[in-house]
C-alpha positions as CSV (number, residue, x, y, z in Angstrom):
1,X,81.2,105.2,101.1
2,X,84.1,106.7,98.7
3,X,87.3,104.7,98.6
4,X,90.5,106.4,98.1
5,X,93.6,104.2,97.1
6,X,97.1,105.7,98.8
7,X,100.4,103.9,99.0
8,X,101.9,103.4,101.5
9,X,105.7,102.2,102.1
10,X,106.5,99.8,104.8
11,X,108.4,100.8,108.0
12,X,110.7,98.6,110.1
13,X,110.5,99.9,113.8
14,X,113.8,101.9,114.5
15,X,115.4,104.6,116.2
16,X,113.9,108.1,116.5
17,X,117.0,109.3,114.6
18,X,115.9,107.5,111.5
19,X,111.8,108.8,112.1
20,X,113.5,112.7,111.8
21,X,115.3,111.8,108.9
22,X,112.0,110.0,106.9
23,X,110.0,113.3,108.2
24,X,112.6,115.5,106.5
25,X,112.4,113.4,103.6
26,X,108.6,114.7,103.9
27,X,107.1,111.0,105.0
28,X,104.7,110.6,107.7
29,X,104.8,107.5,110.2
30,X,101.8,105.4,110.1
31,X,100.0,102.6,112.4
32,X,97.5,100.4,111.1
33,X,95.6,98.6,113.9
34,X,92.4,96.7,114.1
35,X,90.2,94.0,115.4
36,X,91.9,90.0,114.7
37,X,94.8,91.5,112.1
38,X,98.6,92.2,113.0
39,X,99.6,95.9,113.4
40,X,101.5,97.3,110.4
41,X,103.8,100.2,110.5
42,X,104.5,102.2,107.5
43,X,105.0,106.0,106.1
44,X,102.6,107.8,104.3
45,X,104.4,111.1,102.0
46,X,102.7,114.5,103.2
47,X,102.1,115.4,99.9
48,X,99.2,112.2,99.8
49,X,98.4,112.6,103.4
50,X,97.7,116.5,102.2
51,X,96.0,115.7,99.0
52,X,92.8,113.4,101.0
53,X,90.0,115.2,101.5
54,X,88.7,117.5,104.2
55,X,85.4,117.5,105.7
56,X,84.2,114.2,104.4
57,X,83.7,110.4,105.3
58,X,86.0,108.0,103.3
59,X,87.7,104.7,103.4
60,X,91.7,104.4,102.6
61,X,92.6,101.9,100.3
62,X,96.1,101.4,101.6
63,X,98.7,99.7,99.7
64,X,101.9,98.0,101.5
65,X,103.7,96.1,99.5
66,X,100.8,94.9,97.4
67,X,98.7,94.1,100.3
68,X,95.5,95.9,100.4
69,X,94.0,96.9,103.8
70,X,90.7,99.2,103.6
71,X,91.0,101.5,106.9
72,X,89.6,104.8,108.8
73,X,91.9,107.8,109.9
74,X,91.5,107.4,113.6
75,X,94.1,110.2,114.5
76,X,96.5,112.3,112.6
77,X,98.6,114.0,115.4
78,X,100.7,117.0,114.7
79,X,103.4,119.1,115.8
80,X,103.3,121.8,118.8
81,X,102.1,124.6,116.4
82,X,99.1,122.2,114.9
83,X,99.9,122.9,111.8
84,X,102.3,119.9,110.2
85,X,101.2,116.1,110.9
86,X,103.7,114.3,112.1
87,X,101.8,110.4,112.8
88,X,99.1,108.9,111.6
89,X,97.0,106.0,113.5
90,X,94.8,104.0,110.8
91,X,91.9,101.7,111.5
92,X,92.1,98.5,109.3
93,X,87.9,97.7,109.2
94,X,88.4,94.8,106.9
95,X,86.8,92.5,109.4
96,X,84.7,94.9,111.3
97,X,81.5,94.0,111.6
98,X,79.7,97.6,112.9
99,X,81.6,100.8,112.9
100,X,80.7,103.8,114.5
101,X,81.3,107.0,112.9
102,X,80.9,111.0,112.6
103,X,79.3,111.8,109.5
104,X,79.0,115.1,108.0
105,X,75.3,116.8,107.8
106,X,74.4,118.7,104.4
107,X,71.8,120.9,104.8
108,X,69.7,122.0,101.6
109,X,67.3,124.2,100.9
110,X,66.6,127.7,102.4
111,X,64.1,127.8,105.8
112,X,61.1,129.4,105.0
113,X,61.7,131.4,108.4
114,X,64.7,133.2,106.7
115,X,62.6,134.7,104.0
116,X,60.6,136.3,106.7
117,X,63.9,137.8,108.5
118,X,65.0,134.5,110.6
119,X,68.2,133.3,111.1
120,X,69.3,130.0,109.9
121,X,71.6,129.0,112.5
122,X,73.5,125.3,112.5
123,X,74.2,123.5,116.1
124,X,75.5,120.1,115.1
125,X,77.5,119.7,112.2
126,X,78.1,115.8,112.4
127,X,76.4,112.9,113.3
128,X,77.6,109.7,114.5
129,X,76.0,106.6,112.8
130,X,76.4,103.1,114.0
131,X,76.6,100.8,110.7
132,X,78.5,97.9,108.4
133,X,81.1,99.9,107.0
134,X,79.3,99.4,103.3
135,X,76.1,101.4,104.6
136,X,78.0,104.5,105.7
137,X,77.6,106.9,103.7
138,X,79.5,110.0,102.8
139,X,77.3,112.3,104.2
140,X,73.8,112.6,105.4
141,X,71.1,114.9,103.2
142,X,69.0,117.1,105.5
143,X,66.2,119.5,103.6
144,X,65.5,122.4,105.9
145,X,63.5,124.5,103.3
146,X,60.2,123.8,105.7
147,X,61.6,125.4,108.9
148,X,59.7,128.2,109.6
149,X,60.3,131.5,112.3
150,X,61.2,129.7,115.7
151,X,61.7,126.0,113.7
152,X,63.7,124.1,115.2
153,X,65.3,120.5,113.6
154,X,66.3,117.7,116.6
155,X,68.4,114.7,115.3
156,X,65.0,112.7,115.8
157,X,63.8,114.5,113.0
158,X,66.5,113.2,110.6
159,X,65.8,109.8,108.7
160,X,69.0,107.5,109.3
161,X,70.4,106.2,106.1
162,X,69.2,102.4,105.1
163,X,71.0,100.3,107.0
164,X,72.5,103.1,110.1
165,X,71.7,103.8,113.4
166,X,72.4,107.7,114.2
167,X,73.4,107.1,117.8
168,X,73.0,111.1,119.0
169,X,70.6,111.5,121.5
170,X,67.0,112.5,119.7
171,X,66.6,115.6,121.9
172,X,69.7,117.0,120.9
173,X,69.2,120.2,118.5
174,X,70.7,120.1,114.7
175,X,69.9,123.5,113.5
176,X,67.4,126.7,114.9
177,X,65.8,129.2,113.0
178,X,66.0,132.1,115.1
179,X,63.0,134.9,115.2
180,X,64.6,138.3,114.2
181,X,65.5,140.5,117.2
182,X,63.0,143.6,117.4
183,X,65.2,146.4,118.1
184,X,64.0,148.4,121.1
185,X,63.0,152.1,120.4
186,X,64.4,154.6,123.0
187,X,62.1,156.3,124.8
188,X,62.6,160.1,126.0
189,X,62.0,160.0,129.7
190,X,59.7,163.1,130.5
191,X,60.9,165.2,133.5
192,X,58.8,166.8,135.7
């Protein structure tokens, strides 16, 4: 799984005056939580918080003060309109064990059943895996080039990644390739 280093400055517990002023200052509360380690508070600037990517699985390599904690974003909350974070929870997973975690599906190839007028259509975008943090991997490969007209892929179909359990239920439906719909003719209605 990627690592991505980000600094983060440390944060003494305070008054909500001083959290409006840091926000202004365009830094983002943080909590860093996890299983047997102490909770750490610190700020994170928007601008790094902004720059992490979107869409994919990765580890934070977060910096306080020269200590090193490698974490998962649990929760990035934001402000009434949804659009500007304003806290960030952390997961430190430096002694985790097993994680569970959604990991983005990549489908490649083209279904054979939309080269004879199908639809590809895509029901589940994410799985959750079940792994030691080291095995997770970024995202999970899926070729769907052999789906044919009416093909349909269930997450029991899908290889887990060495070392990950996928812990969806195996009946549930990834993707569908839908049969074109026959348009119906009108017919004139003959009147006697």
């Amino acid at each position: 799984m990627k690592k991505i280093a980000v600094k983060l400055m440390p944060r003494n517990l305070g008054r909500k005056g001083e959290l409006k002023k840091a926000r202004k200052q365009g830094l983002i509360p943080v909590e860093i939580y996890g299983k047997s380690i102490e909770n750490a508070h610190a700020f994170i600037s928007v601008k790094d918080l902004l720059a992490l990517p979107h869409g994919e699985t990765f580890l934070l390599e977060a910096d306080i003060d020269g200590q090193r904690r490698i974490c998962l974003i649990k929760d990035i909350q934001t402000g009434w309109l949804g659009d500007n974070p304003i806290h960030v929870d952390l997961y430190d997973v430096s002694y985790t064990k097993e994680i569970e975690l959604e990991v983005p599906i990549e489908f490649t190839g083209t279904p054979e059943g939309v080269s004879l007028g199908g639809t590809f259509e895509i029901l589940l975008h994410t799985l959750t895996l079940k792994a030691p943090v080291e095995n997770i991997p970024d995202k999970i490969t899926v070729d769907v080039s052999s789906l044919g007209l009416g093909g349909v892929l269930h997450v029991r179909d899908i290889m887990p990644p060495v070392g990950c359990i996928i812990m969806d239920s195996p009946e549930e439906v990834v993707a569908v390739v839908s049969e074109p719909e026959v348009e119906e003719t009108p017919t004139e209605e003959t009147g006697a």
